[in-house]
Structures are given as C-alpha cells and as structure tokens.
N, C-alpha and C positions, 0 to 999 in steps of 0.2 A: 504494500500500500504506500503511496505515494505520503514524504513526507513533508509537511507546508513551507517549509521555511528552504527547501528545495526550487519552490517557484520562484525565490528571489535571485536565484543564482542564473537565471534565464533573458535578466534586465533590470534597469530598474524602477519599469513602471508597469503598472498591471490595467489596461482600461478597464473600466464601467461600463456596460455595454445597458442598452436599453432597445431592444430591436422590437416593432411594429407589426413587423412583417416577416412574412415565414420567409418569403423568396428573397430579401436581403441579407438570411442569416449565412448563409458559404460563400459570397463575394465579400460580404466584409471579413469574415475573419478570412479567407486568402490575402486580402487587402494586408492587412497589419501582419499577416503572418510573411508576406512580401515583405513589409517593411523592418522585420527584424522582432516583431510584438508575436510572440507564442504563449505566453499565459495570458487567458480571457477570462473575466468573468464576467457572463449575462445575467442580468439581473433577473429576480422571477417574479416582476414587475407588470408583464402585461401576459394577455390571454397566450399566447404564439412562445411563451418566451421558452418552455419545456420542448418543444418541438424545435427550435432554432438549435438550443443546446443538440437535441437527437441527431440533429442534419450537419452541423458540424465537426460534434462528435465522429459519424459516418464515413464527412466527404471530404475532409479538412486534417490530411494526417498531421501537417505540421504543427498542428494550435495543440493546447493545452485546455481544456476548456472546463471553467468550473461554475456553478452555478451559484448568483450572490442572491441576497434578503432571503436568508434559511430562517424558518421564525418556528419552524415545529419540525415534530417528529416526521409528519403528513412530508413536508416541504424536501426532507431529505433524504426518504423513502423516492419522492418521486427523481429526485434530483441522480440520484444514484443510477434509477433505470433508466436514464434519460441518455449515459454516458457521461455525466458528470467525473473528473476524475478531483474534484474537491469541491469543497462547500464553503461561501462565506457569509457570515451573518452580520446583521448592523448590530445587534446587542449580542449579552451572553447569561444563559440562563442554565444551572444545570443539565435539565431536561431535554435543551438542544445536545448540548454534549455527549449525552446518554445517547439521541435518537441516533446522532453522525457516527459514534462509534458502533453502534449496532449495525447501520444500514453500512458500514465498511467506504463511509464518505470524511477524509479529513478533513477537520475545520481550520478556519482561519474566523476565530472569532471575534466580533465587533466589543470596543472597552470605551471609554470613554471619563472613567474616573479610577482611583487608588484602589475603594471596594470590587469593583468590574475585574480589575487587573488579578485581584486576590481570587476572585470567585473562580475565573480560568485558569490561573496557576493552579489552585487546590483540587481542579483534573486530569492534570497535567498537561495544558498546555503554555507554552512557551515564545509562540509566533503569534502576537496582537495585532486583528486590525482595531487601527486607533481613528473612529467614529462618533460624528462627523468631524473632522480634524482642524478645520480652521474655526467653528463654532464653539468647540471645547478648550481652545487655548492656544491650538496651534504649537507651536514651535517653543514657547515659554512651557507649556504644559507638560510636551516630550520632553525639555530641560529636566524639570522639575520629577517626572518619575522617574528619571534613571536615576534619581540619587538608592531611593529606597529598593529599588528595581534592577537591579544593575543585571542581573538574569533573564530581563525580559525584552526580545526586539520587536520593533513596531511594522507595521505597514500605513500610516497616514493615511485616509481616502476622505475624499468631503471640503471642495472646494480649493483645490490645488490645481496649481494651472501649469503651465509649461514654464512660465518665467519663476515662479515662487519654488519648483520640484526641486530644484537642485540645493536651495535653503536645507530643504528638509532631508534631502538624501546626505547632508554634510554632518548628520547628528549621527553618532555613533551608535544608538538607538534604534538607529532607523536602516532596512534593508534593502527596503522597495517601497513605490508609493504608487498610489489609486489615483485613478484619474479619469475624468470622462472628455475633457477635451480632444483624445484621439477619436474620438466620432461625434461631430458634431452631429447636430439633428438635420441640417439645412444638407451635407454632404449624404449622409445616409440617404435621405429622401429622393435624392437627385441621381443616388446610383453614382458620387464622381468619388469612384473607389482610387483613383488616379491621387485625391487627394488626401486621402485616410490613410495608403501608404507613403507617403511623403511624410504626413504627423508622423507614423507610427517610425519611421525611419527616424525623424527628428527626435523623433521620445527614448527613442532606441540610442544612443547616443548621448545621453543625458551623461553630465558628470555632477559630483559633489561641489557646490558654490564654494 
C-alpha cells in the first residue's frame, strides 16, 4: 500500500482538481501528467467526480490519482473502488481513519489546529494536510507547530497560489503543497489542455523561496 508522504517525492505541488464533466476527466490529467504533475487529487465535490477518478484511474497510467473531501466511511469505500490509490480529507476525525484503513485507502488527513494534529498522530499518522492553509495562519501557523511538532510534515492546501508556493515549500515543515490554480475553471471548460500543461510544467518546477 502506497505510503502518503511518498507522493511528495513526485513534486512539489499536488493540484485540487474539481472536474464537471466526465469527458474532461483523461485530457486533463494527460494535461499535467504532460506537464511533469502525476499526483492528482479530485475532489469528490460534484456528481461525475467518482467516475472521473475511474476513467483516469483506467486511461491515464502516468497520474497518481487520489480522491480528496473523504468525510466518511461511505466516501472511502467508494473512493477505493473507484481506483483511488489514496484519500484526502479536509478534516480529521477518528472514524475517517478507521474507514481509510479498513477500505486499504491511505490518508493524507486535513488539520488545521494543535488538537487536529494530536488526534492524527495518536493513529498514527505522520503526513498532514494543513487545511485551509492561508485561513488558519498560513505560514506563521506552520512556524509555530513545528516547534511542538517537530515529527510532523505538512502539505499546505487552501489558497496558495503559484507566487506564495515557494514561501511555503521553504518551511522545513512542509513537503509538498495543494493547489488548485493548475486548472483553472475558465481552461478546463475550454478544453485548452495546451494551457494546464504549461501550469503544471511551471508548478513542476517550483523551488523553495
């Protein structure tokens, strides 16, 4: 089983995917998987978004593709038959924990406070997404728990942009970071996959500021 803190060694940005449509889900992730971007996570956000993950899963050997807003058991049961090969969640609640280790789906679980952080280390996990990341503190925030924390690395996701990523990738803290500006909505919609691999090229490339 795939282990989470493995998907940061692949780049260091992971997009946020929000897909609409069934038939744009294996051009775009060709798109960014062209561009150098092979860990996905689709969010499971709209009606299509379980079937997008399936058809990528499928058609798309190069991507990584993992299924994000895991909020139950139900979510990662499905997430798992879908070809998910990991789960991310915006919060973290034992019982997600329980569901992802049963259904044989690794988490990358959402924290956003000291108690958060405690509740997923005492299941052992180790790889935090840090959710939503500019809302909770941002970069002062990530300072401030590696003091107490110094065992635990982050993934930032939640209003990060292409100019601010490399901030964040500079904290020693931090391994990888979220981001949904590799697929804008306006590109997506238009099919100009010409320009999503160009992002994901540029995202791909990212250094520490």
């Amino acid at each position: 089983m795939l282990n989470t803190l493995e998907l940061a060694g692949h780049g260091p940005v992971i997009p946020v995917i929000v897909l609409q449509r069934l038939e744009h889900a294996v051009p775009l992730a060709q798109a960014l998987v062209d561009g150098g971007v092979r860990v996905l996570e689709v969010t499971l956000r709209t009606p299509v978004a379980l079937q997008c993950i399936e058809a990528i899963a499928r058609h798309v050997p190069g991507a990584i593709v993992g299924a994000g807003t895991i909020r139950s058991a139900a979510d990662a049961r499905a997430a798992r038959a879908a070809g998910s090969r990991f789960g991310v969640s915006p919060g973290y609640t034992a019982a997600v924990g329980a569901a992802c280790r049963e259904a044989g789906l690794p988490l990358l679980p959402g924290v956003a406070s000291a108690s958060e952080v405690m509740a997923a280390q005492a299941d052992g996990l180790s790889f935090l997404k840090f959710f939503p990341a500019t809302a909770a503190g941002g970069i002062p925030m990530l300072k401030a728990l590696a003091g107490p924390f110094a065992d635990i690395v982050f993934c930032p996701t939640g209003g990060i942009t292409a100019e601010t990523a490399p901030q964040f990738l500079a904290l020693p803290n931090v391994k990888v970071c979220g981001g949904s500006w590799l697929t804008p909505t306006d590109a997506v919609a238009a099919g100009d996959w010409g320009r999503i691999t160009a992002l994901a090229r540029a995202a791909a490339a990212l250094r520490p500021a």
